[in-house]
C-alpha positions in Angstrom: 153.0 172.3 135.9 149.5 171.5 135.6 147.4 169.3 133.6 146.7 171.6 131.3 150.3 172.2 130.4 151.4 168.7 130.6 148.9 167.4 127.8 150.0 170.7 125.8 153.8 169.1 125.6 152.0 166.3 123.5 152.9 165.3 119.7 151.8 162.9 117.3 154.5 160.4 116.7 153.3 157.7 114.1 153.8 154.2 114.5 156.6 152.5 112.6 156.0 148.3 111.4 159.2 146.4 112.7 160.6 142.5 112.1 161.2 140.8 115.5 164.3 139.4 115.7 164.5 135.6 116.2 167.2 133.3 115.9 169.1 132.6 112.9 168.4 129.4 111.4 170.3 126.7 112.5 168.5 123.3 110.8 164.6 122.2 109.2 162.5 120.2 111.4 159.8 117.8 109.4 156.6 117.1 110.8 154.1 119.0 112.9 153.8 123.2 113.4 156.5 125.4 115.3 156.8 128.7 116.8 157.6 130.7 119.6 155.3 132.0 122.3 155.5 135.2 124.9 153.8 137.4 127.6 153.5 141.1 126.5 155.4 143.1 128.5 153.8 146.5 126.2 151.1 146.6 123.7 151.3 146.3 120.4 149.4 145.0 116.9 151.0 142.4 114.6 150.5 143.5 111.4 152.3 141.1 109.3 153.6 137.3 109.1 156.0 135.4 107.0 158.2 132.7 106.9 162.1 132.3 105.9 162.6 130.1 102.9 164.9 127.5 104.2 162.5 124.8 104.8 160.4 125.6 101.8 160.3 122.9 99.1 158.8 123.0 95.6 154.5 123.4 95.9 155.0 124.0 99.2 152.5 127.3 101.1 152.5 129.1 103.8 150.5 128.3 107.5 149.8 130.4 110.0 148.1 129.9 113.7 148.3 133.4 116.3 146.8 132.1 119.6 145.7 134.8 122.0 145.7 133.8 125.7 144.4 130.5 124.4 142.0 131.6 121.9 142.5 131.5 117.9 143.2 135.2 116.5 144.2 134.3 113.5 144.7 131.1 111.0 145.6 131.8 107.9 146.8 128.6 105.2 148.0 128.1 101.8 149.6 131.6 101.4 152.3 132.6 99.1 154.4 135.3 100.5 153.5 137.7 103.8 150.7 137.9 105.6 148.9 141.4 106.5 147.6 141.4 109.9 146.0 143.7 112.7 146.1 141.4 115.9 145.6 143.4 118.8 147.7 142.5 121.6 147.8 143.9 124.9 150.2 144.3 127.8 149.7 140.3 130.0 148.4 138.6 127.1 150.0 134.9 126.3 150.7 134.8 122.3 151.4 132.0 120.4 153.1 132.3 116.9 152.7 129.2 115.0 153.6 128.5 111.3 154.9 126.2 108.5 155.4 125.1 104.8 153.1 123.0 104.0 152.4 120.7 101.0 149.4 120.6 98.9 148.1 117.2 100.9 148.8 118.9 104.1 148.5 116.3 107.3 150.0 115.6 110.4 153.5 114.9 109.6 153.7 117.4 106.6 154.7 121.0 107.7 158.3 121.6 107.4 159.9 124.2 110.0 163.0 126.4 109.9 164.4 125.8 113.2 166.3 129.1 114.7 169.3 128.5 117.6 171.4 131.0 119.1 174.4 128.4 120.0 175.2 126.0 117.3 173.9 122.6 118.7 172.0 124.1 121.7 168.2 125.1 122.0 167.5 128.6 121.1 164.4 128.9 124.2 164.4 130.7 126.6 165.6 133.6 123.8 165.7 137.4 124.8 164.4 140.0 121.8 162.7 143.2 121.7 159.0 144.0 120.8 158.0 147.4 120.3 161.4 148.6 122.1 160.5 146.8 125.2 162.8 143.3 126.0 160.7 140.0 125.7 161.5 136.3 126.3 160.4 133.9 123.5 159.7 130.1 124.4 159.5 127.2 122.0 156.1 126.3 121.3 153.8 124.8 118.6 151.0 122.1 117.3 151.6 118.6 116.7 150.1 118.7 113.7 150.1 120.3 110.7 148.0 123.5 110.9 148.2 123.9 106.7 145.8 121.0 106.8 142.3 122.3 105.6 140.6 120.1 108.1 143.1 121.1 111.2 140.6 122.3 114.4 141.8 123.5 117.7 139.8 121.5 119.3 142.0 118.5 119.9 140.6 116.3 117.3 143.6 117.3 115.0 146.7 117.0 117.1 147.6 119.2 120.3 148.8 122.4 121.7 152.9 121.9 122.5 153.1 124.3 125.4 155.9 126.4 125.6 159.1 124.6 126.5 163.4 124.6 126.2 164.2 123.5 122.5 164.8 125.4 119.2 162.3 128.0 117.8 160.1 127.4 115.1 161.1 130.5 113.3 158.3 132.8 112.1 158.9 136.2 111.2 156.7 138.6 112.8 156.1 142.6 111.9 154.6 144.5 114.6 153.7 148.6 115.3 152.7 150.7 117.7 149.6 151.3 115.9 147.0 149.9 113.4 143.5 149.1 112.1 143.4 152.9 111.6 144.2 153.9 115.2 146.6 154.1 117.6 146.6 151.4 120.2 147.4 152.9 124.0 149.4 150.7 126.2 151.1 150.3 129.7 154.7 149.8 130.6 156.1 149.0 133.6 159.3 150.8 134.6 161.4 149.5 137.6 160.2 147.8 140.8 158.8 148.9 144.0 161.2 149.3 147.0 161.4 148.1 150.8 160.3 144.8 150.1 161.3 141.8 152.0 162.3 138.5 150.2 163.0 135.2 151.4 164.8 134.2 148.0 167.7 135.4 145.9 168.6 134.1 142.1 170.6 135.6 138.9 169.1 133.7 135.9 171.3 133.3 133.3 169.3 132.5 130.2 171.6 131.2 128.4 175.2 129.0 129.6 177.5 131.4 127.6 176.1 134.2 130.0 177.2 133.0 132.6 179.8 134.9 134.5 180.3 133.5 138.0 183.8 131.2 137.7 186.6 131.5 140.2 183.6 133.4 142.9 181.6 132.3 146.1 179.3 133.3 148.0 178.0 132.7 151.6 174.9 132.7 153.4 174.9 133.9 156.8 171.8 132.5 159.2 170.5 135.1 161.1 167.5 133.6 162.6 164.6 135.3 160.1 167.3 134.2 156.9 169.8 135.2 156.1 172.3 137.7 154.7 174.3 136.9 151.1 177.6 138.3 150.9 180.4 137.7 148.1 183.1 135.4 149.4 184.5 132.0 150.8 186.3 129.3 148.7 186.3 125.9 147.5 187.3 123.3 149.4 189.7 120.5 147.3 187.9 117.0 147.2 189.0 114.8 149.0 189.8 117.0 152.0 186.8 116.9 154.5 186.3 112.8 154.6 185.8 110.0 152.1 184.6 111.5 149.0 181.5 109.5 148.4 180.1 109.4 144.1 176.5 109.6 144.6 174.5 107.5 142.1 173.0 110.0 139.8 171.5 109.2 136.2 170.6 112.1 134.6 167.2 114.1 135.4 167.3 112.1 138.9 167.9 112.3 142.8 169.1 110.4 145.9 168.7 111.1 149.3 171.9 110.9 151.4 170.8 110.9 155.3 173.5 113.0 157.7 175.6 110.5 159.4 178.9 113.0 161.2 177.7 115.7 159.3 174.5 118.0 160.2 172.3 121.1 159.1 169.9 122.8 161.1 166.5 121.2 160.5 167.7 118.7 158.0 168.2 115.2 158.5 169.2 113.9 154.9 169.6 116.2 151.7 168.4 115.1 148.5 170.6 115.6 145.5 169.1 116.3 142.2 171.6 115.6 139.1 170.4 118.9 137.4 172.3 121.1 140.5 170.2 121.7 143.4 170.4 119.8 146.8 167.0 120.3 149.0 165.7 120.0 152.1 163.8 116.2 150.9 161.9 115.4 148.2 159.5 117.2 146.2 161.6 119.7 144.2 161.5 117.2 141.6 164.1 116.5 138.8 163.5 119.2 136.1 166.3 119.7 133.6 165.1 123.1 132.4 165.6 125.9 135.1 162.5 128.4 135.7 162.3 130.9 138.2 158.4 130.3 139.1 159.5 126.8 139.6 161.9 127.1 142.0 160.0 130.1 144.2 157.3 127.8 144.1 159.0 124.4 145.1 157.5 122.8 148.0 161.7 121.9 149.8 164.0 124.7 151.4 166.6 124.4 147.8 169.9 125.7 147.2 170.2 125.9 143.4 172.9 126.0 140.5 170.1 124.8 138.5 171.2 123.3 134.4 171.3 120.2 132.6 173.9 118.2 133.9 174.2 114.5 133.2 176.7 112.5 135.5 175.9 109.3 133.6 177.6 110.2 130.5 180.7 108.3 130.0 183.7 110.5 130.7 181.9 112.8 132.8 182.8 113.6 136.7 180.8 112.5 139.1 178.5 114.5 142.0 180.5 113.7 145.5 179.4 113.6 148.9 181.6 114.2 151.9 181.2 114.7 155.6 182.5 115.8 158.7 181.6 117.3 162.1 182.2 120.8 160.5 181.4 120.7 157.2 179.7 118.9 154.5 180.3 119.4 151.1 178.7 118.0 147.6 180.3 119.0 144.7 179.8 118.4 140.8 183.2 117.2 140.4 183.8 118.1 136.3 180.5 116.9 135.7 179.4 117.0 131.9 176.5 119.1 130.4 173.5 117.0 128.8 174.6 115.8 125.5 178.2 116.4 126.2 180.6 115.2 124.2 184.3 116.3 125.9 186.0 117.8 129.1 185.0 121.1 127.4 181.5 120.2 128.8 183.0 119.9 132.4 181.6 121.7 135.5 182.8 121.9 138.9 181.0 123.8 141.7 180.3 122.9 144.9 177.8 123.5 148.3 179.1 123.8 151.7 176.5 122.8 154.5 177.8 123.7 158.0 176.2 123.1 161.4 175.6 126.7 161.9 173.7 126.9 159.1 176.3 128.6 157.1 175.8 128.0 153.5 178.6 128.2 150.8 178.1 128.0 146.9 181.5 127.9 145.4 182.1 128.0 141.5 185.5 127.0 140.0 185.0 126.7 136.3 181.2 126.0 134.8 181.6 125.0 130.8 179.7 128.1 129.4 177.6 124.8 126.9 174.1 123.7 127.0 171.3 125.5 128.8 171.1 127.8 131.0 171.5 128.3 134.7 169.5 129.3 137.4 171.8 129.8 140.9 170.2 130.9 144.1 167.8 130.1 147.4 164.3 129.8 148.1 163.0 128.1 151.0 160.1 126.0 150.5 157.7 127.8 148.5 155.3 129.7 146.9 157.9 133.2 147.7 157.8 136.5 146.1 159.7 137.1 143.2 162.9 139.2 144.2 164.1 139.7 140.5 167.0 138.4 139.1 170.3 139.7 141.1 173.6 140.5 139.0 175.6 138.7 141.7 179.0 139.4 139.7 178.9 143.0 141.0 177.6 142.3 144.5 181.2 143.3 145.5 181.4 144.7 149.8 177.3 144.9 149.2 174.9 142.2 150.7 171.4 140.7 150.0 168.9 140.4 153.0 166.6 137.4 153.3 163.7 137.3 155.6 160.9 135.6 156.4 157.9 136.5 156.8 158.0 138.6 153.5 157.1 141.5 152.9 155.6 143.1 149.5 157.0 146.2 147.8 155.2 149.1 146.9 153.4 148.2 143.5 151.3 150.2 141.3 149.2 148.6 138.3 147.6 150.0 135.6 143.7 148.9 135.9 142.7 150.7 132.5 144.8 152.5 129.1 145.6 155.8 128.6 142.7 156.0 125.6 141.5 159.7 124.4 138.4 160.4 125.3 138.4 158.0 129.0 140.1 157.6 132.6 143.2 156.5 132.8 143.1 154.1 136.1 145.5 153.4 138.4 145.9 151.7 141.6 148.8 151.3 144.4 149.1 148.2 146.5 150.4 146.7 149.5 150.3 150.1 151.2 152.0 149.1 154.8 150.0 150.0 157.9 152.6 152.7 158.9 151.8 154.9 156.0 150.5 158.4 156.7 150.8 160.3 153.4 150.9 159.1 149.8 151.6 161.0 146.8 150.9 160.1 143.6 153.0 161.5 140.5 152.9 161.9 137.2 155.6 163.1 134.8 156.1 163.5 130.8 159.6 161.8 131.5 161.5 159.0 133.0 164.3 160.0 135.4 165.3 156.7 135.2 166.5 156.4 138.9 166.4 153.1 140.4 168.1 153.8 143.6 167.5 157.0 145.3 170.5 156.1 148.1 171.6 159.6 148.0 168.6 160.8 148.9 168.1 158.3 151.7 166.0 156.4 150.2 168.0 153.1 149.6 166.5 150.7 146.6 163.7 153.1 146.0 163.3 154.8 142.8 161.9 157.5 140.7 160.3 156.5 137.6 158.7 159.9 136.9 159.5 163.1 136.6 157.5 165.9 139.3 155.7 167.6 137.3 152.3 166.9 139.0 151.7 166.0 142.3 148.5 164.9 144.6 148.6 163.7 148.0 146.2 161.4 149.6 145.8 160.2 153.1 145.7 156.0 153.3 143.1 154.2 154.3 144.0 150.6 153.8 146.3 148.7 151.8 145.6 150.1 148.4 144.9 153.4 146.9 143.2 154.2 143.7 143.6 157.0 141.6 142.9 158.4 137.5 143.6 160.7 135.0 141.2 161.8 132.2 142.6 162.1 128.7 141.1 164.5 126.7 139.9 163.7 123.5 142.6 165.0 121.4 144.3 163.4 118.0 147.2 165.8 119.0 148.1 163.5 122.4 148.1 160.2 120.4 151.7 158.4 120.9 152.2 160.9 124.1 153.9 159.0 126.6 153.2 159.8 130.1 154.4 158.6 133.3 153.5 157.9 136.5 154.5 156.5 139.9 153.4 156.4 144.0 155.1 157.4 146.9 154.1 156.5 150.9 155.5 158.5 153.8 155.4 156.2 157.0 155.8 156.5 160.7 158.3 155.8 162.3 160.1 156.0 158.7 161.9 153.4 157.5 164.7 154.7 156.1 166.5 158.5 156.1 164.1 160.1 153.2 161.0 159.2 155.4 159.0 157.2 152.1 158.9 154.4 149.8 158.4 154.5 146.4 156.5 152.0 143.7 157.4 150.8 140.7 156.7 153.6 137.5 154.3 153.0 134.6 154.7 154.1 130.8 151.0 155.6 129.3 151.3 155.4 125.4 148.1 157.4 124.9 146.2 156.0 121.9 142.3 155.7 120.9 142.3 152.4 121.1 
């Protein structure tokens, strides 16, 4: 197929306005302006707010504040009923969707917020939805202050920004479409990941506690001198049974530092233990109680992590126990309770194993599946790529291979839309120095193949079909490339895809290439 015939498979799909889904409501929050913020992961326009009614009361109007990577896009107060919009937002930009009831003397403690939780009792952020078909993570966020006030500014001199954060949405209904303001907006979507990359980190992030799936499991990290190698397996060793069991002194959202006295790791001398589940190298990972992934690929200590919000101080909890021995040492959250826990049903036992060799064990018995979430994994002292999350329940005979230094995978980026009319750019990155041939690819569908093993092409993928190829010769460590789009109303809503392909010498693996991630072109004229 060429060109020609791949823009004459195009039809004109029209956009369709959809209600994001948020939390249900779960209680009304008095004083200041709540919401939710996100990243785009696809481009879209908001074309409508509202607001639920359960925290309206009697006079009471409608507020609304749409920040665009920091910048006011929209403010809108004293409305009655929904909102008509046509926000423009694309693919990387940071929204904030703020809103309220507000009274006719609006101030700073006067907006009144229906607060959204998907666990009765528990915050509702980080909460997974879907935007324009494409999954999204919405954070708490909001403006302490009323933004129904008249006189409200964003310039500080009325209240603040509340950056986005763990706690319950703000809930704020917001419509969204593919297209509006009398066009069709184009947008990029990323598909998959790149392959032969080489991380010094592994995680699973569990968004929420009742996702997580990992009780009665271990695994061990084997040192091989670069890293190590993660393989399912090992078990939990009874308390009590390698020496005296020491409690550590932990309140909640704090550490201690326990020096190695018969016990010993390599290149550690003490370990600190934080209270929220991670033991590190020394201080400096701080004592966060809401677990991010930048955060911990970024921390400045080597950390093994089964990062949530524990709190050892509560009465009736369990306690976080040290013990020692020439062989092995172990610390183990010993039925420790979840923040704000109120029985044993908030009880969570797990435990590290540190050994001499620099054998590492995480071993789970039974974590409570209440409060936040939980963040379990390595990263040695930071910054480190981003691996991806890792669904570590089906790791089964498989293994995970962690190296330093690292080593980037094969990444293409969009540097322009598919709009009618202009070149669609492209351009591939961290090409390695063994490539001798690159292809690029485009496709008007997604095979949807994330591992081509059976091609011999291990963790490499296919994102897009081959319907057109060019090959290219490299010349550095990125490649550029584009596609004009004709000028035609009959492509708008066309979807086309695209990915990269680098042969190298010697190969690396039995299919002789790597492949990058894919990327989604929504053709659109604007």
């Amino acid at each position: 197929m060429n060109l020609h015939a791949l823009f004459g498979a195009a039809l004109l799909v029209a956009g369709a306005t959809a209600q994001v889904a948020i939390p249900a409501h779960n209680n009304v929050y008095n004083g200041f302006s709540r919401g939710f913020n996100f990243t785009a992961q696809t481009s879209f326009f908001i074309t409508g707010l509202d607001l639920p009614p359960d925290a309206k009361q009697t006079g009471d109007t409608a507020s609304y504040l749409v920040r665009i990577n920091g910048a006011t896009a929209q403010w809108s107060i004293g409305n009655s009923g929904l909102v008509a919009t046509s926000i423009s937002v694309v693919t990387g930009d940071v929204v904030d969707i703020i809103g309220n009831w507000s009274p006719a003397a609006a101030g700073n403690f006067t907006a009144h917020n229906s607060y959204g939780s998907n666990v009765a009792g528990a915050g509702a952020a980080p909460y997974a939805t879907v935007i324009e078909g494409v999954p999204h993570t919405l954070n708490r966020t909001g403006w302490q202050w009323d933004i129904g006030a008249p006189g409200w500014v964003s310039t500080g001199a009325t209240g603040a920004y509340l950056g986005p954060v763990a706690g319950q949405i703000g809930r704020v209904l917001m419509y969204t479409s593919a297209s509006g303001g009398g066009g069709t907006l184009a947008s990029n979507t990323l598909l998959g990941a790149g392959c032969i990359r080489q991380a010094a980190s592994f995680y699973e992030n569990f968004a929420t506690s009742a996702s997580w799936d990992l009780n009665g499991t271990a695994f061990t990290m084997i040192p091989t001198g670069t890293g190590y190698v993660v393989v399912a397996g090992g078990v939990f060793v009874p308390v009590g049974s390698v020496g005296t069991s020491v409690p550590l002194t932990l309140t909640d959202d704090s550490e201690v530092t326990v020096p190695f006295t018969v016990g010993s790791f390599p290149g550690w001398t003490a370990m600190t233990v934080c209270s929220n589940g991670y033991v590190s190298k020394a201080v400096g990972n701080g004592t966060g109680f809401t677990p991010a992934v930048a955060t911990m690929l970024g921390a400045s200590q080597d950390g093994f992590w089964s990062w949530h919000d524990f709190n050892p101080a509560i009465v009736g909890s369990g306690a976080v126990k040290v013990e020692e021995s020439a062989s092995v040492t172990t610390i183990t959250w010993d039925g420790v309770w979840d923040f704000g826990g109120m029985s044993v049903a908030n009880a969570n036992t797990w435990q590290l194993q540190l050994y001499p060799s620099g054998m590492v064990v995480f071993a789970f018995q039974a974590m409570s599946g209440l409060g936040n979430g939980h963040l379990f994994g390595y990263s040695p002292g930071g910054p480190n790529f981003d691996p991806g999350s890792t669904d570590m329940s089906a790791l089964g005979a498989g293994s995970i291979t962690l190296a330093v230094p690292e080593v980037a995978a094969l990444a293409l980026a969009a540097t322009s839309r598919p709009i009618t009319g202009t070149n669609w750019n492209l351009t591939t990155s961290n090409i390695p120095t063994t490539g001798v041939l690159g292809v690029d690819v485009f496709g008007v569908n997604d095979p949807g193949i994330n591992d081509l093993s059976f091609l011999g092409a291990p963790g490499c993928g296919l994102r897009a079909s081959l319907d057109v190829m060019n090959a290219w010769f490299p010349t550095g460590t990125t490649h550029t490339y584009s596609l004009p789009i004709p000028n035609s109303p009959a492509l708008l809503n066309f979807n086309l895809y695209t990915t990269s392909a680098v042969f190298q010498a010697p190969p690396v693996n039995a299919f002789g290439a790597i492949t990058s991630n894919g990327i989604q072109g929504t053709i659109g004229n604007l």
